[in-house]
C-alpha positions as a LaTeX table, in Angstrom:
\begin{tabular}{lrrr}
\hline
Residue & $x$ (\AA) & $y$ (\AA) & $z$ (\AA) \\
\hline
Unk1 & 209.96 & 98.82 & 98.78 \\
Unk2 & 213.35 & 99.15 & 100.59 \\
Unk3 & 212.42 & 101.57 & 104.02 \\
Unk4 & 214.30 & 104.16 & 104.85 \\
Unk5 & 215.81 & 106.00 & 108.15 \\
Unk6 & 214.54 & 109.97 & 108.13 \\
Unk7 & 216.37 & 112.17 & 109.85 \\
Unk8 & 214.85 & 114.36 & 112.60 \\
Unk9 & 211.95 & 116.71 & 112.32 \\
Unk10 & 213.92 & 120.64 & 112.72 \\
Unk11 & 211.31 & 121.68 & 114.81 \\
Unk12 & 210.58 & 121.49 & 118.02 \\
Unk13 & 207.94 & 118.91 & 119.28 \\
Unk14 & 206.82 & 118.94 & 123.40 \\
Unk15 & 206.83 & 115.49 & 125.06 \\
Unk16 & 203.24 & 115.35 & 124.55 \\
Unk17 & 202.73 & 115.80 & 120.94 \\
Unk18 & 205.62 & 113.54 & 120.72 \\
Unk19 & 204.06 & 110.93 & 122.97 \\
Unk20 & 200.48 & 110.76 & 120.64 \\
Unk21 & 202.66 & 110.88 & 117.46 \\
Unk22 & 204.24 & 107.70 & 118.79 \\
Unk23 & 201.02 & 106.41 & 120.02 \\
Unk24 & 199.14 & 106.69 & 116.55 \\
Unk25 & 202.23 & 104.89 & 114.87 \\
Unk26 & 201.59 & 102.19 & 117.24 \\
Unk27 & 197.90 & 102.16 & 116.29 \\
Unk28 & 198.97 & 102.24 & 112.76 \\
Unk29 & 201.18 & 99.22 & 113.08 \\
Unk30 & 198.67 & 96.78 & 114.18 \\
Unk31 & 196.27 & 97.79 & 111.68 \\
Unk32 & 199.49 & 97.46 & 108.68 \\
Unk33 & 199.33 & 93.94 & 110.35 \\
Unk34 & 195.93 & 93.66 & 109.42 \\
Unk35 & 194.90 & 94.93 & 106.00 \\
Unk36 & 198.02 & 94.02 & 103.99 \\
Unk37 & 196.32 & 90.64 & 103.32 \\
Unk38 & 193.41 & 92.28 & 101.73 \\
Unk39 & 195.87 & 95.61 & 100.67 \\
Unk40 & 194.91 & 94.32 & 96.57 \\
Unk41 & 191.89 & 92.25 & 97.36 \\
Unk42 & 189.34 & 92.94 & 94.49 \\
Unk43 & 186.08 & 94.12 & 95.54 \\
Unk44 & 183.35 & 92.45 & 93.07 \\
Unk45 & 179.68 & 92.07 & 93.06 \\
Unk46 & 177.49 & 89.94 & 91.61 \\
Unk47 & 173.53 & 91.54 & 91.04 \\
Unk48 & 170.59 & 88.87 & 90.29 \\
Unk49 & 167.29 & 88.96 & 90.23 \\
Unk50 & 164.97 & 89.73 & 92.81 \\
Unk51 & 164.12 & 86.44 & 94.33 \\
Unk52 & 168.10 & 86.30 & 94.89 \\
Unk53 & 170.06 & 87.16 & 96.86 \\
Unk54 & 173.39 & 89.56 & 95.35 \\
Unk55 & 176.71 & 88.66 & 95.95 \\
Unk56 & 180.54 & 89.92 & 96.30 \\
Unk57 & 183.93 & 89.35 & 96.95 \\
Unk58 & 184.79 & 90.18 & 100.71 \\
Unk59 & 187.02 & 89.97 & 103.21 \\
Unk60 & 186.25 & 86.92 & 105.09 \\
Unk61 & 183.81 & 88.60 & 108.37 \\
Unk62 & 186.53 & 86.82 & 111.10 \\
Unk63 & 189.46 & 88.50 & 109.45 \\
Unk64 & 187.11 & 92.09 & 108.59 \\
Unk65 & 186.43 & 92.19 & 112.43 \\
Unk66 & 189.94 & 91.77 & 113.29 \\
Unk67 & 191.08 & 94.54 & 111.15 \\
Unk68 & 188.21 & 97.08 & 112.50 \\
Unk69 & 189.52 & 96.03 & 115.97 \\
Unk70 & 192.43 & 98.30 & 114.92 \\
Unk71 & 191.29 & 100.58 & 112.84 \\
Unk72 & 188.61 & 101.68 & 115.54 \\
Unk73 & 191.53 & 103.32 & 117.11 \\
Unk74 & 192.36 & 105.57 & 114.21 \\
Unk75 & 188.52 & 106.48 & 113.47 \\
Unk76 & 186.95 & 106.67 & 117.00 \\
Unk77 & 186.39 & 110.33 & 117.60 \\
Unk78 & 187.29 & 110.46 & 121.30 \\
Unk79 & 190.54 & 108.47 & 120.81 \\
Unk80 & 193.68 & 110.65 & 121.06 \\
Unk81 & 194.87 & 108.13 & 118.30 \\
Unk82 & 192.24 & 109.65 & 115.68 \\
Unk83 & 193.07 & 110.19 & 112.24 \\
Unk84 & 192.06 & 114.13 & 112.29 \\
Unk85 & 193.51 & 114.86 & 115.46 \\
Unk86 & 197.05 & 113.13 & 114.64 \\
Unk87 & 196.62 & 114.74 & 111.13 \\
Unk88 & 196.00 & 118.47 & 112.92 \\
Unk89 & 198.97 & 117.79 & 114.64 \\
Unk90 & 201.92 & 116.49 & 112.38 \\
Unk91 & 200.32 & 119.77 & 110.39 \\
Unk92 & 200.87 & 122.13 & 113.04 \\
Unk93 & 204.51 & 120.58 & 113.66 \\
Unk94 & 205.73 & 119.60 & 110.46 \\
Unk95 & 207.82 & 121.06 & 107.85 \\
Unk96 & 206.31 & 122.24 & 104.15 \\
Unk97 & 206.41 & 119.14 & 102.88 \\
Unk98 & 204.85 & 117.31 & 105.70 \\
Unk99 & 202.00 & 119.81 & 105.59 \\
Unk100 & 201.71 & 119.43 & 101.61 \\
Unk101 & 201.48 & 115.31 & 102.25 \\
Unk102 & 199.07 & 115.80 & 105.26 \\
Unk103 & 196.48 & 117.79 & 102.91 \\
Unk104 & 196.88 & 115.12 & 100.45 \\
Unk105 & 195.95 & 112.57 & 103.14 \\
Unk106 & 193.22 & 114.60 & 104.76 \\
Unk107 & 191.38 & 114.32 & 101.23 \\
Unk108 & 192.20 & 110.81 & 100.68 \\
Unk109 & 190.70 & 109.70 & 103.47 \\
Unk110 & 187.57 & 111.99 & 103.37 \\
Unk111 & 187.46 & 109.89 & 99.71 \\
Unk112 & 187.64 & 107.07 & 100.63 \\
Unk113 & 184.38 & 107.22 & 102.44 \\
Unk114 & 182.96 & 108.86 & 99.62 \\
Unk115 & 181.17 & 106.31 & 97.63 \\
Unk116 & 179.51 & 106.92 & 94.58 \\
Unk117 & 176.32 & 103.69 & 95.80 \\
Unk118 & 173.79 & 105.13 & 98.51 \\
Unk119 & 171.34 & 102.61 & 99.25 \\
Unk120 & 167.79 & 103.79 & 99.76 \\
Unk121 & 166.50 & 101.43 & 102.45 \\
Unk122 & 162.48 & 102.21 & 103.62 \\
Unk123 & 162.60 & 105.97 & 102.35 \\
Unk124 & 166.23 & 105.95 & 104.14 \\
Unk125 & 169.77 & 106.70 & 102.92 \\
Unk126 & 173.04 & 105.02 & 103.73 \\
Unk127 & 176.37 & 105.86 & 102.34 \\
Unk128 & 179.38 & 103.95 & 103.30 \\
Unk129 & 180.63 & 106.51 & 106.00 \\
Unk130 & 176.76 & 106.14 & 108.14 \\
Unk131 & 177.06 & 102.18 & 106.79 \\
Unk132 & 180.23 & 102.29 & 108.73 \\
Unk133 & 179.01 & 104.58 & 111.90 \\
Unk134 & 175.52 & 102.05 & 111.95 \\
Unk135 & 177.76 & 98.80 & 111.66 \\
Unk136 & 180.19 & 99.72 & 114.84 \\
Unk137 & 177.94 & 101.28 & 117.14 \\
Unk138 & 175.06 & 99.61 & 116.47 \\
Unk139 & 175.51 & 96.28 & 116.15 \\
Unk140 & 179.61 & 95.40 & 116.75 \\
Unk141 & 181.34 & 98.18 & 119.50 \\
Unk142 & 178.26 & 99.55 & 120.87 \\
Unk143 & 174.55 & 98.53 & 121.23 \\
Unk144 & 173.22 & 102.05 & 120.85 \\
Unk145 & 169.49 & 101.25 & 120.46 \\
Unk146 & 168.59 & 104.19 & 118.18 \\
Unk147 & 170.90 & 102.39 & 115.42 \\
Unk148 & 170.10 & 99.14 & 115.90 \\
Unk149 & 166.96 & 99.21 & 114.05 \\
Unk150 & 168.96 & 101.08 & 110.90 \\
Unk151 & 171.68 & 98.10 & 111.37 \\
Unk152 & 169.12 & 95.58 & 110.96 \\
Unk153 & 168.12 & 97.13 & 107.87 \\
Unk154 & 171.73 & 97.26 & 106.83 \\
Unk155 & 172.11 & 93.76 & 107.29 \\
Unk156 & 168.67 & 92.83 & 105.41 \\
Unk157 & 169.87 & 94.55 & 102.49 \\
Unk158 & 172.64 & 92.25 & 102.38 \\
Unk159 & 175.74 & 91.40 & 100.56 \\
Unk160 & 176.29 & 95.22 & 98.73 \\
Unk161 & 176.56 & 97.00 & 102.04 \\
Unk162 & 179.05 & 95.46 & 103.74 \\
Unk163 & 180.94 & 95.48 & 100.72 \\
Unk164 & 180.75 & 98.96 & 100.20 \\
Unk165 & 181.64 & 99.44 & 103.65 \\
Unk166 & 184.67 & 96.95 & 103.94 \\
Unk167 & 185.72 & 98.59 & 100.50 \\
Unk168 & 185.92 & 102.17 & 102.37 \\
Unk169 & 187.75 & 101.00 & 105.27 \\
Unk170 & 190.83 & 99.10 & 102.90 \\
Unk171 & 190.74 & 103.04 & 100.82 \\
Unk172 & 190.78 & 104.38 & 104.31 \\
Unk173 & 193.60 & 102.21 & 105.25 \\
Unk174 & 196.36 & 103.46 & 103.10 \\
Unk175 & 195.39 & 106.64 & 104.31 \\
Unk176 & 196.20 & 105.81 & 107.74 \\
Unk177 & 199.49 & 104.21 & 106.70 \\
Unk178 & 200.65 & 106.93 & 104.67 \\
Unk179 & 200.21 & 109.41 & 108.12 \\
Unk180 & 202.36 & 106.48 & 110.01 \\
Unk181 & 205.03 & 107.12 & 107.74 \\
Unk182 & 204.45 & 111.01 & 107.54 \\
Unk183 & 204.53 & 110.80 & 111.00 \\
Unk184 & 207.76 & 109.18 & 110.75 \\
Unk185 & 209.35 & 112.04 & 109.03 \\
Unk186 & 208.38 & 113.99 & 111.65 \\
Unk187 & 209.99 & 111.98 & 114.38 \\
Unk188 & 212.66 & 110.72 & 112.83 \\
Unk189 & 211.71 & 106.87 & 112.52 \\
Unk190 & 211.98 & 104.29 & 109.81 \\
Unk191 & 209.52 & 103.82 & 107.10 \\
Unk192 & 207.13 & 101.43 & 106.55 \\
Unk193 & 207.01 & 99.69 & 103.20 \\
Unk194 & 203.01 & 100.41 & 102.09 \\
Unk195 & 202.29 & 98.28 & 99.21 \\
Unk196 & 200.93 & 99.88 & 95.87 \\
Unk197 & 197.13 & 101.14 & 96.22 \\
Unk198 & 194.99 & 99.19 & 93.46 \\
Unk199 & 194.38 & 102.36 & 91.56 \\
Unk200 & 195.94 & 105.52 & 93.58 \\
Unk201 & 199.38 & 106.90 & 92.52 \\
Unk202 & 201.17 & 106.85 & 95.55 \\
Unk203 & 202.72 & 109.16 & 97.67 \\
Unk204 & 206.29 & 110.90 & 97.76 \\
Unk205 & 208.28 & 110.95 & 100.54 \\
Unk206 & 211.87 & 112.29 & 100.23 \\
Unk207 & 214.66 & 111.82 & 101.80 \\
Unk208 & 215.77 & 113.53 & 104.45 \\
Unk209 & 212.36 & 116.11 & 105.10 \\
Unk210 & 211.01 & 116.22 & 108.45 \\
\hline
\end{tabular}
């Protein structure tokens, strides 16, 4: 896809909110770096009995911990960098059709972390989103002791969880690239060229609407 040059956002944005738009582009730029390896990689699994162990298709672990290097940024809470908080705000500053896109965003990436599988694990239940929370800060970012335990049971239950996990994160990627370019239109920048989700029509972004 050819990018484009927006033209300005109309209203008015203060040096700060400009300043953390600019910073989550940045964000969003090493993490386009990132997943647009794995941007149509084909999650599969393979189920056998129970004496072995299941398999699937993933994204090699060096290349997966590279990625979540930058995507930490977006989905840490207390960065200023955070998906919600840079989705509040290109909302509160943006024209109609920036707010229309950022709704559409907002649900995409609340889907993308809702996963039909939860794994019941010793009378305890994981979706991809707590998968996700368990794997970063209890065994990767952080060594918070009260998840370790639950990450060790993550990892026993092998192959399935981390796929469902790394399969959220790519969903919640294009989310995260579609708000860089929103973003965009709201400051003015160039476009980045996202490439076509597996199975999500994508989103419109005119010409010329800040």
């Amino acid at each position: 896809m050819r990018t484009k040059r927006m033209t300005p956002q109309t209203s008015p944005l203060n040096e700060q909110d400009r300043l953390q738009l600019q910073s989550f582009r940045r964000a969003a730029g090493r993490l386009y770096d990132r997943v647009l390896p794995y941007a149509s990689h084909q999650f599969g699994a393979r189920m056998f009995r129970a004496d072995l162990p299941d398999e699937a298709d993933l994204i090699p672990e060096a290349d997966f911990f590279a990625l979540m290097v930058a995507f930490r940024l977006v989905y840490a809470q207390k960065e200023p960098t955070n998906f919600n908080k840079v989705a509040n705000l290109a909302y509160r500053v943006g024209s109609e059709e920036v707010r229309d896109l950022v709704v559409q965003l907002r649900d995409a990436w609340k889907q993308s972390f809702r996963r039909p599988i939860v794994f019941a694990i010793h009378d305890e239940h994981f979706d991809a989103e707590f998968i996700l929370h368990t794997w970063m800060n209890g065994e990767v970012f952080h060594q918070d002791a009260h998840l370790q335990r639950r990450a060790d049971l993550i990892r026993e239950e092998g192959a399935l969880t981390l796929l469902t996990m790394q399969w959220a994160v790519r969903d919640a990627c294009f989310a995260v690239l579609g708000l860089d370019n929103t973003c965009a239109l709201v400051l003015g920048d160039q476009l980045r060229a996202i490439p076509p989700h597996p199975y999500r029509k994508p989103l419109s972004l005119s010409e010329g609407t800040g």
